[in-house]
Steps between C-alpha positions, in 0.01 A plus 500: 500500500838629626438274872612215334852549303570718829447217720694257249810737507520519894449104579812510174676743726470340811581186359841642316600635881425214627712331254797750541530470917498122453740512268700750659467328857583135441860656295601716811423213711648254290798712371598745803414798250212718379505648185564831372762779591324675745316239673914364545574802673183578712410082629715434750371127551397357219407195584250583736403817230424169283327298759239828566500570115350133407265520817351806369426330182368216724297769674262555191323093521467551914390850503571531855615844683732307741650258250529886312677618791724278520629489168537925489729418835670235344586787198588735738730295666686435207583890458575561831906545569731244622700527831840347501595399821 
């Protein structure tokens, strides 16, 4: 009895993250800027935050650990700290 509406509410919730890291990924790409205060401050790149950010939304239809990978590096370049030269 409770199988069901549990399943219904995490295919809902999956769907409204996948939703949200598109959403959030194409603006950072498109705009040079993620949202939010703190995400300002701590994404150093954000346009390559963006690119790994809609990839990992991407990642849920190919459910593939490398394509996975790839987008968590992608993300993790993003934060990592700039060197002026």
């Amino acid at each position: 009895m409770l199988f069901g509406p549990l399943l219904l509410g995490a295919v809902l919730a999956a769907l409204a993250l996948q939703v949200f890291l598109a959403t959030v990924g194409i603006r950072a790409i498109a705009l040079g800027r993620v949202p939010g205060k703190r995400l300002r401050r701590a994404v150093e790149r954000p346009r390559v935050w963006g690119a790994g950010a809609l990839s990992l939304a991407l990642t849920m239809y190919t459910h593939s650990p490398s394509h996975l990978a790839l987008s968590l590096g992608l993300v993790a370049i993003g934060y990592m700290v700039h060197e002026d030269r």
